[in-house]
BAMIKE-302461 format. One line per 10 residues: their letters; for each residue z, y, x of N, C-alpha, C. Coordinates in pm, whole numbers, plus 50000, padded with zeros to 5 digits. Layout:
REM residues N
a	Z,Y,X,Z,Y,X,Z,Y,X; ...;
This chain:
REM residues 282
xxxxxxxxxx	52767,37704,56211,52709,37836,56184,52584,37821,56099; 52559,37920,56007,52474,37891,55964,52356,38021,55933; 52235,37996,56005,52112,38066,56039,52070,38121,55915; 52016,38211,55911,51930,38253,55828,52053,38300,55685; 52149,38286,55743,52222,38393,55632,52292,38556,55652; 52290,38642,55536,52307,38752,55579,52459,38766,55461; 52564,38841,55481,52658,38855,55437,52732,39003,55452; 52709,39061,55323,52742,39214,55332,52865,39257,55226; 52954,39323,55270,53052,39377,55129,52986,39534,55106; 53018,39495,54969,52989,39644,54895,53123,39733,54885;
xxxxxxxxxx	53152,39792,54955,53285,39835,54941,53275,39994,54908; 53256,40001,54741,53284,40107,54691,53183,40221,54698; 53056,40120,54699,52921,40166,54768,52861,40200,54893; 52983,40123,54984,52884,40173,55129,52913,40009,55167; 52789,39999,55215,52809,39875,55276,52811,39822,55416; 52891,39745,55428,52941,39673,55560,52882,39520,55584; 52818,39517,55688,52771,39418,55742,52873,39286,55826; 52877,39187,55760,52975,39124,55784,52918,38973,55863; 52774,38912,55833,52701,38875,55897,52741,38772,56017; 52769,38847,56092,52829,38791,56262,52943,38759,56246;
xxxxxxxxxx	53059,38781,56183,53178,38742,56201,53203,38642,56082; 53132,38647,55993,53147,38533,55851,53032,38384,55918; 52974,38443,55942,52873,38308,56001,52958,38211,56130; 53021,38257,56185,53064,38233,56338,53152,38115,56280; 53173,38044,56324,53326,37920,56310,53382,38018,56419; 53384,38049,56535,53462,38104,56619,53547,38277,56592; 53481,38346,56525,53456,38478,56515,53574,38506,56467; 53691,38633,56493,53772,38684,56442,53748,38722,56241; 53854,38685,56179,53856,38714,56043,53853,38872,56049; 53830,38863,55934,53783,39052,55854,53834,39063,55705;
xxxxxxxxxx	53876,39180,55690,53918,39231,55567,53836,39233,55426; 53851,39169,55372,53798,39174,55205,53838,39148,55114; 53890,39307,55038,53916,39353,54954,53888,39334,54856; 53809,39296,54778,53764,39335,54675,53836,39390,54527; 53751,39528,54489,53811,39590,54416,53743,39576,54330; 53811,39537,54175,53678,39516,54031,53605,39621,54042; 53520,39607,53956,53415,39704,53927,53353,39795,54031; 53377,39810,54102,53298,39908,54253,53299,39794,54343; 53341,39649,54367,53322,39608,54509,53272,39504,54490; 53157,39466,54595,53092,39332,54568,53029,39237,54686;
xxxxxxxxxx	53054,39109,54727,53048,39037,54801,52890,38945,54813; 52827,39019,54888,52672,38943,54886,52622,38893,54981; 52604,38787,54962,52507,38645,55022,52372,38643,55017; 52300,38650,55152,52132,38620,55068,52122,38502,55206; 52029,38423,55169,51983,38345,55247,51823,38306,55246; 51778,38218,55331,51635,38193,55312,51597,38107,55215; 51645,37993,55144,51645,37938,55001,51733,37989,54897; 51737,37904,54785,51823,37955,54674,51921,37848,54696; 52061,37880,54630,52194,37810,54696,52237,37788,54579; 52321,37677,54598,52431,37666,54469,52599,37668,54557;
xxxxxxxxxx	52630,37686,54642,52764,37687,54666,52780,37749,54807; 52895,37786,54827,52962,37798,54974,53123,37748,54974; 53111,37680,55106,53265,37661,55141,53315,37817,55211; 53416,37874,55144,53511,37985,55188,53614,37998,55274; 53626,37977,55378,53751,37976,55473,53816,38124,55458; 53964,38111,55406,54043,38224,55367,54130,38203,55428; 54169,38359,55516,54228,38348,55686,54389,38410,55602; 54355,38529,55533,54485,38584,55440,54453,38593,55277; 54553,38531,55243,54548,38448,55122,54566,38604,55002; 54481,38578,54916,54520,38685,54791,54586,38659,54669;
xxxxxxxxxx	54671,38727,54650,54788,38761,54549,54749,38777,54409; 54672,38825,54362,54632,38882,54251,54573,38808,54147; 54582,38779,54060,54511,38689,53962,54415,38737,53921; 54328,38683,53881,54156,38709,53801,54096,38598,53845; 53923,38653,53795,53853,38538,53785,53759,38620,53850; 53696,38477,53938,53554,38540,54036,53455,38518,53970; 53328,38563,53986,53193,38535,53911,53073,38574,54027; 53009,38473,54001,52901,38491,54080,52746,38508,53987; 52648,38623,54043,52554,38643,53990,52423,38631,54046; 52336,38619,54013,52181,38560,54122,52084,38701,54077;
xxxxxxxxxx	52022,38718,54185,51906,38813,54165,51770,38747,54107; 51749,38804,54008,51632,38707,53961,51508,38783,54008; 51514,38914,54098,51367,38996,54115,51390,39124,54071; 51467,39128,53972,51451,39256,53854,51611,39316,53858; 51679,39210,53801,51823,39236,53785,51932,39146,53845; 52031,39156,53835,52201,39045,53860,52178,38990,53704; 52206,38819,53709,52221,38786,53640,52354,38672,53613; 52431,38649,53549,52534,38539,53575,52518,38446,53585; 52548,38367,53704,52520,38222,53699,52644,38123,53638; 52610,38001,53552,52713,37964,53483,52766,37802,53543;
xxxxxxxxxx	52886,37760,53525,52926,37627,53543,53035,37691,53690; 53044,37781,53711,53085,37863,53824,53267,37793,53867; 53234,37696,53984,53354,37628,54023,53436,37682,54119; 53548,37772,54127,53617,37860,54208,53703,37728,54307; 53705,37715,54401,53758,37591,54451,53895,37705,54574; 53819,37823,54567,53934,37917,54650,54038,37951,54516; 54061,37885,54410,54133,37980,54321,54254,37879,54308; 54410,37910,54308,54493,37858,54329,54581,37775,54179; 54638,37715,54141,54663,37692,53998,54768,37807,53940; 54779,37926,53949,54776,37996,53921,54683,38097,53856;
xxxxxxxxxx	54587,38072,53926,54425,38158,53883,54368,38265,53986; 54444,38238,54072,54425,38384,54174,54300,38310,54266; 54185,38437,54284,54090,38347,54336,54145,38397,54482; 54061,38350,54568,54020,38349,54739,54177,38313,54801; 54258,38254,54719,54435,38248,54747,54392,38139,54848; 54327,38010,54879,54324,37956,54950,54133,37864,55015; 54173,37833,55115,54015,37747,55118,53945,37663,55053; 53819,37661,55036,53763,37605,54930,53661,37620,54862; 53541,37541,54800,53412,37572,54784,53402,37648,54643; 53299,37726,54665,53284,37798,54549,53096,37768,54514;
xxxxxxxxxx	53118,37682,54383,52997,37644,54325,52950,37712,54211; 52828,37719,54165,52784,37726,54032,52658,37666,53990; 52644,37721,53943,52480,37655,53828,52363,37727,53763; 52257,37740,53813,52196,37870,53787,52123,37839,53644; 52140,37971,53585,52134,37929,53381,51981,37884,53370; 51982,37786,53288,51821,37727,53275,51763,37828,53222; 51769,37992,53172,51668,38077,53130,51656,38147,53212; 51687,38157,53351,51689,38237,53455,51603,38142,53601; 51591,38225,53635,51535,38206,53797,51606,38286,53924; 51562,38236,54022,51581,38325,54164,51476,38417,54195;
xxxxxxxxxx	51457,38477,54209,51353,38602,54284,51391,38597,54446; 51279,38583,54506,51291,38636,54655,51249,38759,54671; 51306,38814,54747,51267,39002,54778,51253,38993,54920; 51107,39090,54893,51048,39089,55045,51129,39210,55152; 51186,39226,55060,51292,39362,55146,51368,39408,55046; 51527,39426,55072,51610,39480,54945,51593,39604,54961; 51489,39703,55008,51455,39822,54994,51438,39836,54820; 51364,39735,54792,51310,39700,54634,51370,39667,54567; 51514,39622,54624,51603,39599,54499,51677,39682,54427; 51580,39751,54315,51644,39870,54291,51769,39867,54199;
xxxxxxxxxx	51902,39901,54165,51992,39916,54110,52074,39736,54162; 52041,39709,54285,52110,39575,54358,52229,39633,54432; 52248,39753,54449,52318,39761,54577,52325,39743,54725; 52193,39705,54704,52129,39674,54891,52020,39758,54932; 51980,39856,54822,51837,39937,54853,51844,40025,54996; 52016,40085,55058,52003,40126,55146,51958,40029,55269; 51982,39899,55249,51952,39843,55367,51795,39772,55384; 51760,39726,55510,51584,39685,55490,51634,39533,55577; 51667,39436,55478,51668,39307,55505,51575,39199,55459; 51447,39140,55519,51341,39083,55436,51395,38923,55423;
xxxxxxxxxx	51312,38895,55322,51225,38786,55262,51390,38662,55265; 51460,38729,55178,51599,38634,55121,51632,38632,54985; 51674,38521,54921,51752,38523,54824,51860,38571,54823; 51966,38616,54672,52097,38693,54721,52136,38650,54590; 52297,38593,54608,52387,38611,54509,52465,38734,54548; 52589,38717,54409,52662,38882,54458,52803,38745,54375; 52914,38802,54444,53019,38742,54414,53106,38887,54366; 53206,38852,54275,53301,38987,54202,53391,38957,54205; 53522,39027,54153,53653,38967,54115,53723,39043,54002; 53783,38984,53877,53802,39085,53787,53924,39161,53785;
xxxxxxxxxx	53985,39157,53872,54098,39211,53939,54066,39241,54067; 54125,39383,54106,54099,39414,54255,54250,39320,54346; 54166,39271,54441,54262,39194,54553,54333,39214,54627; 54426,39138,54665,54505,39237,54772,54456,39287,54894; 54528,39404,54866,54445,39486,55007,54420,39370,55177; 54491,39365,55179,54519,39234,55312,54440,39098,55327; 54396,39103,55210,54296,38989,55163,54195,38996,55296; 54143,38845,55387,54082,38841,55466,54009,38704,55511; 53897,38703,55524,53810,38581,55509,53756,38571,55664; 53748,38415,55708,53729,38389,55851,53569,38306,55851;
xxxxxxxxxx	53525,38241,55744,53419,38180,55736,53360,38167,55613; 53229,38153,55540,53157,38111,55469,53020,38057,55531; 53035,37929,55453,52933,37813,55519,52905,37700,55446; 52947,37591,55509,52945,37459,55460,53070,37364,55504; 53110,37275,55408,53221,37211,55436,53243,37100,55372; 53197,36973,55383,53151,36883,55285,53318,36753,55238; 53395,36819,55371,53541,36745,55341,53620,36782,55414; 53777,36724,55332,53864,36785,55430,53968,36722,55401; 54104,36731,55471,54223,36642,55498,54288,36560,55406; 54260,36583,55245,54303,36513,55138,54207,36378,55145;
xxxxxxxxxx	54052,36391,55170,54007,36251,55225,54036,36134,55342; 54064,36266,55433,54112,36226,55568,54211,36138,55574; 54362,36143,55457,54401,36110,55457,54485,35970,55405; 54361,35967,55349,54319,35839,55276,54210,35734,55364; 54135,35785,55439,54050,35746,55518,54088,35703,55700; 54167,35827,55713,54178,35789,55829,54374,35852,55864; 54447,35762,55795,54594,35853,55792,54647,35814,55915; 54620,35770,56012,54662,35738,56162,54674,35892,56233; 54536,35966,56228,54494,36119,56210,54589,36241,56184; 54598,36182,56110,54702,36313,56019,54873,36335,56072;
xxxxxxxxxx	54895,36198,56128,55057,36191,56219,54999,36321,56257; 55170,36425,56254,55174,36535,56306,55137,36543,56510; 55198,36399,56540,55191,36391,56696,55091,36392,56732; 54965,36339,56682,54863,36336,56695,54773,36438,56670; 54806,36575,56570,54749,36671,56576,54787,36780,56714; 54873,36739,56728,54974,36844,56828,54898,36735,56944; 54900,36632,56988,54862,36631,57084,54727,36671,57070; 54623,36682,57014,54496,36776,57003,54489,36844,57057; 54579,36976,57033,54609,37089,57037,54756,37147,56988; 54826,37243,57095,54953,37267,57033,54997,37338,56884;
xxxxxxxxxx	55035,37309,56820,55063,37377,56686,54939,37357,56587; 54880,37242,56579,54766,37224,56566,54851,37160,56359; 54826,37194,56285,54864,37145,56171,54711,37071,56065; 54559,37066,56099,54483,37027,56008,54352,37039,56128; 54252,36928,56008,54184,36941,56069,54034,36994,56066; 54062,37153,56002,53919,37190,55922,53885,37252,56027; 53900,37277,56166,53788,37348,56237,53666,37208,56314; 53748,37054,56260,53658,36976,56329,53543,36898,56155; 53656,36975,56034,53565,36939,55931,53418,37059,55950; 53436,37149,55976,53351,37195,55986,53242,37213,56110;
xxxxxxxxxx	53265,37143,56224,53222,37126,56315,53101,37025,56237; 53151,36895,56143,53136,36786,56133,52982,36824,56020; 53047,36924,55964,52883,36981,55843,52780,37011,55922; 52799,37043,56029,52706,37125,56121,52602,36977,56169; 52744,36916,56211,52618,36785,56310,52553,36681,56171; 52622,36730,56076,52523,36639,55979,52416,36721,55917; 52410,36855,55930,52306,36891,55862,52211,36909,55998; 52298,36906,56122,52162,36902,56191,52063,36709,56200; 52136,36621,56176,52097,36495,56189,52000,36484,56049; 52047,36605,55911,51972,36549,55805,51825,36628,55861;
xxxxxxxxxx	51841,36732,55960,51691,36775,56008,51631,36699,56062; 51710,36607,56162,51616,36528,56256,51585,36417,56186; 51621,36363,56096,51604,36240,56013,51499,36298,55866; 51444,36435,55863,51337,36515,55773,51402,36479,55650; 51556,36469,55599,51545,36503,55495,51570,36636,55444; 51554,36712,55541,51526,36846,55480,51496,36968,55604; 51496,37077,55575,51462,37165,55680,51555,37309,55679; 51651,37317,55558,51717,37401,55522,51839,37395,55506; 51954,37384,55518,52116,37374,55503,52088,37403,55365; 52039,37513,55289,52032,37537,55182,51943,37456,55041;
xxxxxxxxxx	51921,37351,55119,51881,37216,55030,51945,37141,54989; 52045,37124,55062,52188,37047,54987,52259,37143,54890; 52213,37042,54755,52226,37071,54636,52409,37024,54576; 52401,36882,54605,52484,36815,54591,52613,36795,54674; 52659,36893,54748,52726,36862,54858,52847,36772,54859; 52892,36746,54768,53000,36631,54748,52942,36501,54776; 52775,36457,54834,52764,36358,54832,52790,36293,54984; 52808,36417,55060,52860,36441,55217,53015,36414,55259; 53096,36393,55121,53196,36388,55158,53210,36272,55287; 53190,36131,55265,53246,36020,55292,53192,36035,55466;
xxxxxxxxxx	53038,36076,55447,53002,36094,55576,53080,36155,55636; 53115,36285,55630,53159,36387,55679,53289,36408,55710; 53390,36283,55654,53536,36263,55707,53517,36125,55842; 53395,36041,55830,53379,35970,55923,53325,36055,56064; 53251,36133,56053,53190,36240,56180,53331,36327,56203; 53393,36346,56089,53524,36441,56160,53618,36297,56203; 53615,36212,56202,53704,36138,56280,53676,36065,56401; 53539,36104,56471,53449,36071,56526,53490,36184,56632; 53412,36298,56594,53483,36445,56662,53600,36435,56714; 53722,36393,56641,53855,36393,56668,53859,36330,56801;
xxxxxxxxxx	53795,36156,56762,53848,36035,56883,53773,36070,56996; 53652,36144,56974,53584,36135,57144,53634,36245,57190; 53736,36369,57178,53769,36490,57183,53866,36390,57322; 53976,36316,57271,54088,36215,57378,54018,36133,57458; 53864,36181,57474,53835,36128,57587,53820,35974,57668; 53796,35872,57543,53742,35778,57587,53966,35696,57546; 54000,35779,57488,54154,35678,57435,54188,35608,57363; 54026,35637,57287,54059,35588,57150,53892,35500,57124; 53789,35470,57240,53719,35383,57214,53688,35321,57101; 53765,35241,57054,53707,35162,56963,53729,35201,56808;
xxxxxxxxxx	53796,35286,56840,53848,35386,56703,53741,35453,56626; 53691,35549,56796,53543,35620,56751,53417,35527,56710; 53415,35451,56774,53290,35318,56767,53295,35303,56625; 53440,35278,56600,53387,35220,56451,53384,35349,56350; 53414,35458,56380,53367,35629,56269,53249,35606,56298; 53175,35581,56399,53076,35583,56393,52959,35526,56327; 53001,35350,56334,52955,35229,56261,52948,35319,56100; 53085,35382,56036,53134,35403,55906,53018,35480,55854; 53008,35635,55992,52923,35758,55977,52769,35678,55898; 52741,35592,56026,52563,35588,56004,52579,35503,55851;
xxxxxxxxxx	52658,35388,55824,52622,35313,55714,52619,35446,55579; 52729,35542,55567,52727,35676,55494,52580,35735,55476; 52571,35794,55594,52458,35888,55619,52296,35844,55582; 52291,35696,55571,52191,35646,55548,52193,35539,55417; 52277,35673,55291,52272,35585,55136,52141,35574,55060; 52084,35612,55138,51891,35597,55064,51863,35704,54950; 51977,35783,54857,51923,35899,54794,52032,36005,54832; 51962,36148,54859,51965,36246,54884,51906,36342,54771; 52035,36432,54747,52037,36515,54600,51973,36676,54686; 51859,36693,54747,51834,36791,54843,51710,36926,54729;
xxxxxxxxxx	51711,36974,54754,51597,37072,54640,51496,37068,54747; 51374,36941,54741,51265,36963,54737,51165,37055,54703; 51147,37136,54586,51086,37245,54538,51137,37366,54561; 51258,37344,54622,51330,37502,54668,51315,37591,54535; 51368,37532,54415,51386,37667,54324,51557,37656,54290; 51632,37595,54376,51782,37617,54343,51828,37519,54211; 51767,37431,54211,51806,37337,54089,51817,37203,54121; 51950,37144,54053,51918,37001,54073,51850,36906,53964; 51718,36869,53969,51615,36828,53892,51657,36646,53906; 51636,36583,53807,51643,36454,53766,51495,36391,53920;
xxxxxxxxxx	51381,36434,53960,51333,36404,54012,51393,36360,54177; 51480,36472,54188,51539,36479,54299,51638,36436,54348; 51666,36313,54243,51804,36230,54241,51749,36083,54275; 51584,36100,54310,51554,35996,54317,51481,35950,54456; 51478,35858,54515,51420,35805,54674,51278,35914,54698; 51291,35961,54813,51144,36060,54868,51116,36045,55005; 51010,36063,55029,51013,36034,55213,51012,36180,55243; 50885,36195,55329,50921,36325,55405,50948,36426,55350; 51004,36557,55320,50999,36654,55248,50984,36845,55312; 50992,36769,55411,50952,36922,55483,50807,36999,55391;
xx	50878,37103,55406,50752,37199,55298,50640,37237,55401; 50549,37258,55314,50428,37296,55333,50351,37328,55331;
């Protein structure tokens, strides 16, 4: 789950608070539609972001292209390099799970708003939500109506590593004995983002989920903690299995650089690619 984010659809100008059920790993999925030009999907959080992993519960039909835009204070602006990872090879976005990245344009900035009371012509002025950043996500085609999303968060890997990493895992018998009808394993990949961004708190390399800039650099960790999750789940069956995800996890987790936004302006800076000690702000 992840704190300090707020998640609203614009649906045709009234907006719906979606918040509690998009944040939750547990929480029943919800309907989102999105229709071009009148409907719009907004994110604000307490830093500036470059991505979310999308968990898509009912898959959409429709082809177009998504775009994501950043509030710079004043206006929506487009952010560019924009990686649809929900879009299927077809072109249809939110068709399946998957991170959605971009790149915020080097002539632009983020604006924080002390209340979207002030964000005038944002689409949030009816509501009084303080002191967040906000993208707005679109679609240039309206989606299928049925279209329905179960999570947006973080998700640093998932079963195509797994299965290269740990293909013992992936035997169908072994998911099913998990759990019945159990086919993958993204509710323990995402379990697995959680305990690493809480370990990157306790270890101060950062204080924000929204500092990880780079999130692909989580992969390797993050299929070793989900195979970790998996073996201690059987309860002591698989001992030495977990012992050694574990051995795998810490040698991962502790590669000495961390691609994290120190300066919190949403950029990944050449400085920040390089060794830092503490970085908690101040």
């Amino acid at each position: 789950m992840l704190y300090n984010q707020r998640i609203l659809h614009g649906d045709n100008g009234t907006l719906r608070e979606l918040s509690r059920e998009l944040n939750d790993l547990a929480a029943q999925t919800v309907v989102v539609d999105l229709a071009t030009s009148v409907d719009y999907l907004y994110v604000g959080s307490d830093l500036p972001f470059n991505h979310r992993f999308v968990q898509v519960s009912v898959a959409n039909s429709v082809a177009g292209t998504l775009s994501v835009d950043i509030w710079d204070g004043t206006a929506w602006v487009p952010a560019v390099e924009v990686i649809d990872g929900t879009s299927n090879s077809s072109g249809v976005p939110f068709a399946q799970s998957g991170v959605l990245s971009w790149t915020l344009d080097r002539n632009s900035h983020w604006g924080k708003e002390d209340t979207t009371e002030n964000m005038t012509g944002s689409g949030l002025t009816t509501r009084k939500i303080y002191g967040m950043y906000w993208a707005r996500i679109t679609v240039s085609a309206s989606m299928s109506a049925s279209t329905a999303l179960a999570y947006i968060g973080h998700r640093f890997a998932d079963d195509n590593l797994m299965t290269v990493t740990y293909p013992d895992l992936m035997r169908s018998e072994v998911l099913t004995a998990f759990a019945a009808g159990k086919t993958s394993w993204n509710d323990q990949h995402l379990l697995a983002a959680e305990e690493i961004l809480t370990d990157l708190r306790q270890r101060k390399i950062l204080w924000s989920a929204n500092q990880v800039l780079a999130w692909e650099q989580f992969q390797f960790a993050a299929t070793h903690k989900c195979a970790e999750i998996v073996y201690r789940a059987f309860h002591g069956q698989y001992e030495e299995q977990r012992a050694a995800a574990v051995k795998s996890y810490q040698k991962a987790i502790t590669q000495g650089v961390f691609v994290v936004d120190r300066n919190e302006n949403g950029r990944v800076e050449q400085r920040e690619r390089r060794p830092a000690g503490v970085i908690f702000r101040t």
